[in-house]
Backbone as JSON Lines, residues from 0, in Angstrom:
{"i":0,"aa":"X","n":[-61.67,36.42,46.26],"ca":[-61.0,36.27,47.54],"c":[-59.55,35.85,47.26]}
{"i":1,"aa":"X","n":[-58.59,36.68,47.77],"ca":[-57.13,36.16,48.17],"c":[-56.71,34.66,48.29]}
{"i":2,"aa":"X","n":[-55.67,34.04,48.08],"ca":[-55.55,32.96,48.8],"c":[-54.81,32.91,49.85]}
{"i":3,"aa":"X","n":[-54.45,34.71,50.21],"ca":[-54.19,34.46,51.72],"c":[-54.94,35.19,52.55]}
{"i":4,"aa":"X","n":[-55.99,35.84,52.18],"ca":[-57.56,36.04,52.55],"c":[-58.19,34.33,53.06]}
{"i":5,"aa":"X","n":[-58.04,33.92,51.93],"ca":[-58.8,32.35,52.33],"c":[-57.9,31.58,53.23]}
{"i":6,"aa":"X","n":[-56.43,31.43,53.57],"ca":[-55.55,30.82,54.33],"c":[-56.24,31.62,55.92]}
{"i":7,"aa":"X","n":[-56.41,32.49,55.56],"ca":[-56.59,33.69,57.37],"c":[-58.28,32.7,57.51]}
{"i":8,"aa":"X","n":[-59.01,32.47,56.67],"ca":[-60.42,31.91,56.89],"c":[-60.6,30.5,57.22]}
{"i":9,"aa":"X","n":[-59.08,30.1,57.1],"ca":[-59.38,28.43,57.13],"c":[-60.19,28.17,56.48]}
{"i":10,"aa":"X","n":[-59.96,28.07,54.82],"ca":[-60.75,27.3,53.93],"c":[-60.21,26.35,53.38]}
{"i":11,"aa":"X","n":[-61.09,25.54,53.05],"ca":[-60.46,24.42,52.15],"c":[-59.56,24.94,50.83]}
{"i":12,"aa":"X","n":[-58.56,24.53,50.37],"ca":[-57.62,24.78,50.05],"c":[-57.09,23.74,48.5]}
{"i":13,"aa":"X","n":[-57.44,23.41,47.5],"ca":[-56.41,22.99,46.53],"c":[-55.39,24.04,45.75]}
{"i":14,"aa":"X","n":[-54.19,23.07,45.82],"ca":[-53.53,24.5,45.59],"c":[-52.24,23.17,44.19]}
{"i":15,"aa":"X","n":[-51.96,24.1,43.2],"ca":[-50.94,23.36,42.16],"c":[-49.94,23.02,41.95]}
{"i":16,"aa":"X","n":[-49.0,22.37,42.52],"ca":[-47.79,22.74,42.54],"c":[-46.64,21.85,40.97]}
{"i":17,"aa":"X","n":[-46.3,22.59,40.34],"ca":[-45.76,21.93,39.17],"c":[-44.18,21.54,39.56]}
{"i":18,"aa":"X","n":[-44.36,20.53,39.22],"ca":[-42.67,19.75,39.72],"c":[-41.64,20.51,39.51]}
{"i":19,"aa":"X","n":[-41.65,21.45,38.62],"ca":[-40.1,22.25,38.4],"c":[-39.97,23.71,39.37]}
{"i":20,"aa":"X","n":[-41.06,23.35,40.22],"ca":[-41.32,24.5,41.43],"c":[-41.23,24.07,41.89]}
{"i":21,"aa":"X","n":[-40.33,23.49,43.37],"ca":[-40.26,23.23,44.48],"c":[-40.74,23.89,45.75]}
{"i":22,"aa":"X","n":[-40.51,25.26,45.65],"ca":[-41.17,26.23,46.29],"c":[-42.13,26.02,46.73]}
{"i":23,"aa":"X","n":[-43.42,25.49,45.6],"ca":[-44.56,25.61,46.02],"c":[-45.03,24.52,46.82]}
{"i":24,"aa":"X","n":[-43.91,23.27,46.71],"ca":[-44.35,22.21,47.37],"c":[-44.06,22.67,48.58]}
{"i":25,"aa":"X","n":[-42.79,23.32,48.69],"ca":[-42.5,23.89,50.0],"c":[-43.29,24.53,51.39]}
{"i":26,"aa":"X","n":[-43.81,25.43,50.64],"ca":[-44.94,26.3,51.28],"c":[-46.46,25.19,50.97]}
{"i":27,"aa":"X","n":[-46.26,24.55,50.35],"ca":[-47.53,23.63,50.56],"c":[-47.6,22.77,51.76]}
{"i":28,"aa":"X","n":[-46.19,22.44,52.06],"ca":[-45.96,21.58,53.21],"c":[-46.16,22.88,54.78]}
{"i":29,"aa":"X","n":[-45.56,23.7,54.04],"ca":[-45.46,24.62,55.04],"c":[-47.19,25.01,55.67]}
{"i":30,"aa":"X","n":[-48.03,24.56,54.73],"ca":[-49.23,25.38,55.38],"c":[-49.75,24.5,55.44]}
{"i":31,"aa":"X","n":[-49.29,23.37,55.91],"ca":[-49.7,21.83,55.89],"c":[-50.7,21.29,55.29]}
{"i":32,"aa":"X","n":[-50.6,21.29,54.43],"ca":[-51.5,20.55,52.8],"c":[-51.07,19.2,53.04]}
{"i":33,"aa":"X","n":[-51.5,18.41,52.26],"ca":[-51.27,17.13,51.56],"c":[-51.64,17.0,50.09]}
{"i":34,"aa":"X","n":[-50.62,16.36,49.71],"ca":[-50.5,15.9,48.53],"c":[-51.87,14.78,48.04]}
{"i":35,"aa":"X","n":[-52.81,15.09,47.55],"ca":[-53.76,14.21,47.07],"c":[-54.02,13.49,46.14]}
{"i":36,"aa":"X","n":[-52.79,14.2,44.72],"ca":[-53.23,13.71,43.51],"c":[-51.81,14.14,42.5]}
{"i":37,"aa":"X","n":[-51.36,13.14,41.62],"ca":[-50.16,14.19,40.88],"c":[-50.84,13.54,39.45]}
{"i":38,"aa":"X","n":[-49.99,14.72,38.58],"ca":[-50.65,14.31,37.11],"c":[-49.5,14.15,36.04]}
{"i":39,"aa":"X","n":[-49.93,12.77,35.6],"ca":[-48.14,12.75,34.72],"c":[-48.86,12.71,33.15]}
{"i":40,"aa":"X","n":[-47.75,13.25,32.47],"ca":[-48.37,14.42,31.08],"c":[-46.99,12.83,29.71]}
{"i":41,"aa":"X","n":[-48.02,12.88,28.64],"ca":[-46.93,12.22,27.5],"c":[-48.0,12.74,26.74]}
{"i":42,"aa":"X","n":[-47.03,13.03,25.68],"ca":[-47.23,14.1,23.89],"c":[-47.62,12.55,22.92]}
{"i":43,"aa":"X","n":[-49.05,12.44,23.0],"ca":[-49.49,11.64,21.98],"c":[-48.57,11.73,20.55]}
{"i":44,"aa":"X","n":[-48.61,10.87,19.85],"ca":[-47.99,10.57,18.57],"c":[-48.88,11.53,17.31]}
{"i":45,"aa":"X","n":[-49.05,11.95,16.75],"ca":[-49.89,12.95,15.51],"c":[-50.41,11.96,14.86]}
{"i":46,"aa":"X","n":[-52.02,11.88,14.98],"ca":[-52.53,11.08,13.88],"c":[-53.92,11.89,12.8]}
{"i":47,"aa":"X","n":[-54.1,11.07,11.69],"ca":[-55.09,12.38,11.39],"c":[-56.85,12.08,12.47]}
{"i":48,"aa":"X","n":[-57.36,13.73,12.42],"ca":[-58.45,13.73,13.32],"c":[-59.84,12.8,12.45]}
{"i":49,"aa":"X","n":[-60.37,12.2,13.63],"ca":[-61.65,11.85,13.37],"c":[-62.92,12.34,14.81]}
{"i":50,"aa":"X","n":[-64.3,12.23,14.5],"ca":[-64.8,12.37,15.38],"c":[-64.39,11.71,16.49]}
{"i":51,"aa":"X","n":[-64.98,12.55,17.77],"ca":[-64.48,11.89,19.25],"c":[-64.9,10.41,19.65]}
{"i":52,"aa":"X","n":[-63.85,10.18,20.29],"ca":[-63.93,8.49,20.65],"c":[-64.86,8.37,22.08]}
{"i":53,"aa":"X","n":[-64.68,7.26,22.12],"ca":[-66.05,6.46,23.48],"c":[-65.01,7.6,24.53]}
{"i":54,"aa":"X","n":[-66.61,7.53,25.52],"ca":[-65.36,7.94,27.0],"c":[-66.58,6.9,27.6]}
{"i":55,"aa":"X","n":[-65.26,7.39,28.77],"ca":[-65.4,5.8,30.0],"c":[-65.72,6.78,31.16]}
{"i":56,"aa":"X","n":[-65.84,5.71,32.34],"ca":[-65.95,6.95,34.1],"c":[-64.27,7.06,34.02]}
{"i":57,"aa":"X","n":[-63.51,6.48,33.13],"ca":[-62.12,6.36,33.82],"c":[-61.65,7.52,32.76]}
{"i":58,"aa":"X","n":[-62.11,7.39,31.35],"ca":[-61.24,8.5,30.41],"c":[-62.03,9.64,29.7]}
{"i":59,"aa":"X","n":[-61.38,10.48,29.21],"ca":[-62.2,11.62,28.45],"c":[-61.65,12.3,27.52]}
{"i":60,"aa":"X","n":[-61.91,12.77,27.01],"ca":[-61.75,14.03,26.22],"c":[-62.03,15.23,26.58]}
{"i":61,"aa":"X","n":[-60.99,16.47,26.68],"ca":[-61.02,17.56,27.65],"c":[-60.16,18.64,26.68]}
{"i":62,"aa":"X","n":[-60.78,19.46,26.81],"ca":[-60.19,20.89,26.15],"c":[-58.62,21.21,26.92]}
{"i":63,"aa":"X","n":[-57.95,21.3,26.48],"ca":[-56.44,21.85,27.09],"c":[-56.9,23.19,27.72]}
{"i":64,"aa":"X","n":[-56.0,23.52,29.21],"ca":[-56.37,24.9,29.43],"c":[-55.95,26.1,28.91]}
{"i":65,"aa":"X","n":[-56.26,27.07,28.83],"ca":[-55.76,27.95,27.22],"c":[-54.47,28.22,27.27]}
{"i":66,"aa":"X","n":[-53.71,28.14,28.6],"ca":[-52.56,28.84,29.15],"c":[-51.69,27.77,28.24]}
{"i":67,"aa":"X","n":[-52.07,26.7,28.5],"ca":[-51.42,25.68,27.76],"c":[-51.38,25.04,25.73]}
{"i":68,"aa":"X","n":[-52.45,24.68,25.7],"ca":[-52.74,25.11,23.89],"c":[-52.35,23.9,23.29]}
{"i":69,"aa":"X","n":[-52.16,22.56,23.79],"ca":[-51.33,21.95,23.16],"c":[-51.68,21.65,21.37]}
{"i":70,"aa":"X","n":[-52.92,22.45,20.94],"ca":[-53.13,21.91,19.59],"c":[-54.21,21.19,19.65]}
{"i":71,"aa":"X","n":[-54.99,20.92,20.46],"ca":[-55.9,19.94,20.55],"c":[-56.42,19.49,21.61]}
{"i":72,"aa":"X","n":[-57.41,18.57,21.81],"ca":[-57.83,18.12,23.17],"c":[-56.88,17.72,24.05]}
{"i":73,"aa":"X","n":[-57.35,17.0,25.34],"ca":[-56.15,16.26,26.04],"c":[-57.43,15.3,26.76]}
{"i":74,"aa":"X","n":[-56.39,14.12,26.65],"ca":[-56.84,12.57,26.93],"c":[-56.29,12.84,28.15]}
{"i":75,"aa":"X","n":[-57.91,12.8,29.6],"ca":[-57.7,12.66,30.35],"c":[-58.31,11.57,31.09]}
{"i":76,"aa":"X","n":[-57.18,10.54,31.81],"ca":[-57.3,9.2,32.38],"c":[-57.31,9.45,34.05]}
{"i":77,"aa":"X","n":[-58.26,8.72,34.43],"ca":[-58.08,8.32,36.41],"c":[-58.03,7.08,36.36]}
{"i":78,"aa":"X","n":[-58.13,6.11,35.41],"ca":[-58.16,4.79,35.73],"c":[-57.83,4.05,34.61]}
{"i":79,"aa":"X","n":[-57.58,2.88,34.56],"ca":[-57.11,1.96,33.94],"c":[-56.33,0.55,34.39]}
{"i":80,"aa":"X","n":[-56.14,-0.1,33.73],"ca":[-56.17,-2.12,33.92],"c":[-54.81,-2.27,33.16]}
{"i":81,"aa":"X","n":[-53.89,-1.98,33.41],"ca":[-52.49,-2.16,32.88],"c":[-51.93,-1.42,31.38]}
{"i":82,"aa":"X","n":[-50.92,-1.63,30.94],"ca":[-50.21,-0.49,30.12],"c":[-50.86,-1.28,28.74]}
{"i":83,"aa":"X","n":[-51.65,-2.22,28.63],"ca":[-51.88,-2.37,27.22],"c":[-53.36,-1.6,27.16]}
{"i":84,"aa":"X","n":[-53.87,-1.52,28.27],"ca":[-55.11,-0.69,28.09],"c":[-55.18,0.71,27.84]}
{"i":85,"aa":"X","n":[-53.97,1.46,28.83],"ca":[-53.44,2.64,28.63],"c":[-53.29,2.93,27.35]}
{"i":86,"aa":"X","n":[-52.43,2.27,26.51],"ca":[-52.04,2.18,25.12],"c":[-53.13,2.24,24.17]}
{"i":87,"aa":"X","n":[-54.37,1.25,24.73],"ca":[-55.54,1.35,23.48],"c":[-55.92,3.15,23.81]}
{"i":88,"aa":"X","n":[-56.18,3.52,25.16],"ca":[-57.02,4.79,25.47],"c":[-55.84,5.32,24.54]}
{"i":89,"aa":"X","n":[-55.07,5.45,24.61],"ca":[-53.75,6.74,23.77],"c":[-54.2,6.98,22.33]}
{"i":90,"aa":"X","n":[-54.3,5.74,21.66],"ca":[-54.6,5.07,20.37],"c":[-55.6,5.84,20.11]}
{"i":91,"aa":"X","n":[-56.92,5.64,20.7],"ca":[-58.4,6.25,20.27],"c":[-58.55,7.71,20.69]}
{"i":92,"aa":"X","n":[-57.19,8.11,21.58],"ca":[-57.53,9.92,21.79],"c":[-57.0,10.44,20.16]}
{"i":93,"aa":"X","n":[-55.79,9.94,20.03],"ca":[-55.02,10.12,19.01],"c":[-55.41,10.44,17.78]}
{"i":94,"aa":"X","n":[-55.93,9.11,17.5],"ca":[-57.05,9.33,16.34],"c":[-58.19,10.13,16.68]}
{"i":95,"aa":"X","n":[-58.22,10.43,17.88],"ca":[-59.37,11.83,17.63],"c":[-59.16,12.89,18.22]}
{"i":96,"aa":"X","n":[-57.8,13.5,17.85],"ca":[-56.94,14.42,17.8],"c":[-56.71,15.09,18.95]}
{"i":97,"aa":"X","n":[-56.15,14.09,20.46],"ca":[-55.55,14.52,21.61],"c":[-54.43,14.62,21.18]}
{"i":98,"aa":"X","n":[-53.74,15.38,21.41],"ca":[-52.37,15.62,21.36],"c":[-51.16,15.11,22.67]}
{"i":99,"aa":"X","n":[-52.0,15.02,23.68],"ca":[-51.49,14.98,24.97],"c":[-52.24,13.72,25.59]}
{"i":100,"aa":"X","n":[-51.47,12.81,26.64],"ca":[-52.34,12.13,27.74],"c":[-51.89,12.86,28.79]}
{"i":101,"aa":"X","n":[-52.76,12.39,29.99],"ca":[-52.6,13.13,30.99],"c":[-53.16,12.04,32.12]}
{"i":102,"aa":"X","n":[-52.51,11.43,33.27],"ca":[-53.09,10.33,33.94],"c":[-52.64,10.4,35.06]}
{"i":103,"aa":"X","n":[-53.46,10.37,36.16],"ca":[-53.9,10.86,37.22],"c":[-53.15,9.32,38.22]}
{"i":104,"aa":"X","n":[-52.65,10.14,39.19],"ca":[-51.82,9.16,40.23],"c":[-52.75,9.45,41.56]}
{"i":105,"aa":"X","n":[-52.79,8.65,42.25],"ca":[-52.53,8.61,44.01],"c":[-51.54,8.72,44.62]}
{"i":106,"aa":"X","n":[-51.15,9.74,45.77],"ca":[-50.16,9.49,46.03],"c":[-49.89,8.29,47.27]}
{"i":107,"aa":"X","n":[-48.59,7.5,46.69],"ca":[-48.31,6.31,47.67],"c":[-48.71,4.99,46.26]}
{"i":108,"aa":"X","n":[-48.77,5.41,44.65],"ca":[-49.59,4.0,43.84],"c":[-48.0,4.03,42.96]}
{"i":109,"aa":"X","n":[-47.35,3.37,43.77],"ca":[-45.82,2.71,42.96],"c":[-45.69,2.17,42.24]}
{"i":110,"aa":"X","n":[-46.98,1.53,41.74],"ca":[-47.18,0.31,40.74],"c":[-47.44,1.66,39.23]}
{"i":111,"aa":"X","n":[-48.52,1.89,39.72],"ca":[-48.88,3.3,38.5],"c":[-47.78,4.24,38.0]}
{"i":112,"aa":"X","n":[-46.99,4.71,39.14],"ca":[-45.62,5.72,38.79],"c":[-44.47,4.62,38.13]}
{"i":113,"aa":"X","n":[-44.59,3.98,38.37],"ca":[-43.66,2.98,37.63],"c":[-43.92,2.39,36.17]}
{"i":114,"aa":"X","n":[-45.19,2.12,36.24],"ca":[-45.88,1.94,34.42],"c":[-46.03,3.09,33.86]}
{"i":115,"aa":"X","n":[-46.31,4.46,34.27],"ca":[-46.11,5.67,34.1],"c":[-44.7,6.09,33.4]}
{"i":116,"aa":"X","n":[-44.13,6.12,34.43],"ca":[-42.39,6.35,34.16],"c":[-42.04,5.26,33.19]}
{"i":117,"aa":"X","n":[-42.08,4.17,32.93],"ca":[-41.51,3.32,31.91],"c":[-42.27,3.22,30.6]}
{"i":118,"aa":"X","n":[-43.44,3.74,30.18],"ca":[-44.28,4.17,29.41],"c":[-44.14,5.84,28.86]}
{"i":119,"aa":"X","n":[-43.0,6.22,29.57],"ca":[-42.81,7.42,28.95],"c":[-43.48,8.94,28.86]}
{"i":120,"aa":"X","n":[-44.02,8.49,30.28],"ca":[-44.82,9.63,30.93],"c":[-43.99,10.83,32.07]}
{"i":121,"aa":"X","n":[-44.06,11.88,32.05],"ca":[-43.38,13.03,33.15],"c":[-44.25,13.12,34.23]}
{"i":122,"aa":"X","n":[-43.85,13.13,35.24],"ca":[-44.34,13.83,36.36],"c":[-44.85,15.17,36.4]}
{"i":123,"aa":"X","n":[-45.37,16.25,36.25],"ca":[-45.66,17.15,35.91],"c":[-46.29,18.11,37.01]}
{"i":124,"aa":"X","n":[-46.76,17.49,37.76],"ca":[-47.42,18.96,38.84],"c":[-48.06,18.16,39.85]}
{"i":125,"aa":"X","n":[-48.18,18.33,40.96],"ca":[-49.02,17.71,42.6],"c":[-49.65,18.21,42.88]}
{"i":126,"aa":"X","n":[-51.24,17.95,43.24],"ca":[-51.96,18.56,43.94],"c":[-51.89,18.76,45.4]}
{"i":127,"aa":"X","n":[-52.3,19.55,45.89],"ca":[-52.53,19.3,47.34],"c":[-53.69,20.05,47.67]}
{"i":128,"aa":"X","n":[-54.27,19.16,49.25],"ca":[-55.35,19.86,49.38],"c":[-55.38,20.23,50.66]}
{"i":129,"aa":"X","n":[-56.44,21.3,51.3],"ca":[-56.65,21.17,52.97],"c":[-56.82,22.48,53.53]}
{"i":130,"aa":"X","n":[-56.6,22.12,54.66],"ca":[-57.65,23.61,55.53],"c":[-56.61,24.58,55.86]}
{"i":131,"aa":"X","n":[-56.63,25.81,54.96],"ca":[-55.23,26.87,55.42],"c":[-55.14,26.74,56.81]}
{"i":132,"aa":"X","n":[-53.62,26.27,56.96],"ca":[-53.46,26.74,58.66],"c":[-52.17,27.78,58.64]}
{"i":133,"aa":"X","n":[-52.33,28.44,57.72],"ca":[-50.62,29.37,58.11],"c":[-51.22,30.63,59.02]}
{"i":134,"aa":"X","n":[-50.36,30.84,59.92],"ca":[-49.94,32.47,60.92],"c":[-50.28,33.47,59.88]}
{"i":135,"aa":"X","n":[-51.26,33.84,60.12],"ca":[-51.75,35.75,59.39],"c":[-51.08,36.41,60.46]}
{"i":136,"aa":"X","n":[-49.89,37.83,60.46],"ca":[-49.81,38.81,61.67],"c":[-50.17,39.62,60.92]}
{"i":137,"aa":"X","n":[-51.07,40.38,61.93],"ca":[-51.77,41.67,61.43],"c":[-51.16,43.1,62.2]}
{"i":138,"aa":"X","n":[-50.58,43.79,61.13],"ca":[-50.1,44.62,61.63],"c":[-50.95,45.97,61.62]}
């Protein structure tokens, strides 16, 4: 199905928008989405590989998507207890050969984009989600 097949159906809707596209936030706003979730990306340090480390409900270990490749897994975080904890999760992807973190915001968590951003993390892409409402004309 289209996703402007599915916009004409009013379906639920996540859609990607990567920060160096504005556009898409554009037309995201435009088909009135909301922003649910953004994901900020930092290039682990190279350490040598060992088997995979603990995961938590908050962290994991996750295959990169192929489009992307970074070399290795990617350390993916939704949660965490301040930047020294962040730091251990980095530590134990590292050594078991993430190449990448990847840690998941709310939007409106100033406290997180701020230990984020001063920890040396990018902003990287926004989710948004919701029920297509854009004008189909059918000609």
């Amino acid at each position: 199905m289209t996703l402007l097949t599915r916009l004409a159906a009013g379906s639920h809707l996540r859609f990607v928008c990567p920060v160096p596209e504005p556009g898409r936030a554009a037309l995201a706003a435009h088909l009135r989405l909301t922003c649910v979730e953004t994901w900020w990306h930092r290039d682990l340090p190279h350490r040598s590989t060992r088997s995979a480390g603990q995961e938590s409900r908050w962290v994991r270990l996750v295959p990169a998507p192929p489009i992307y490749a970074p070399g290795g897994p990617v350390l993916l975080v939704t949660g965490f207890r301040g930047r020294r904890a962040l730091a251990e999760m980095e530590e134990e992807a590292a050594a078991s050969g993430a190449t990448v973190s990847v840690v998941t915001q709310a939007p409106g968590d100033c406290v997180r984009e701020e230990l984020l951003s001063s920890a040396g993390y990018r902003r990287t892409c926004d989710f948004y989600e919701g029920l297509g409402k854009a004008c189909v004309t059918r000609t």
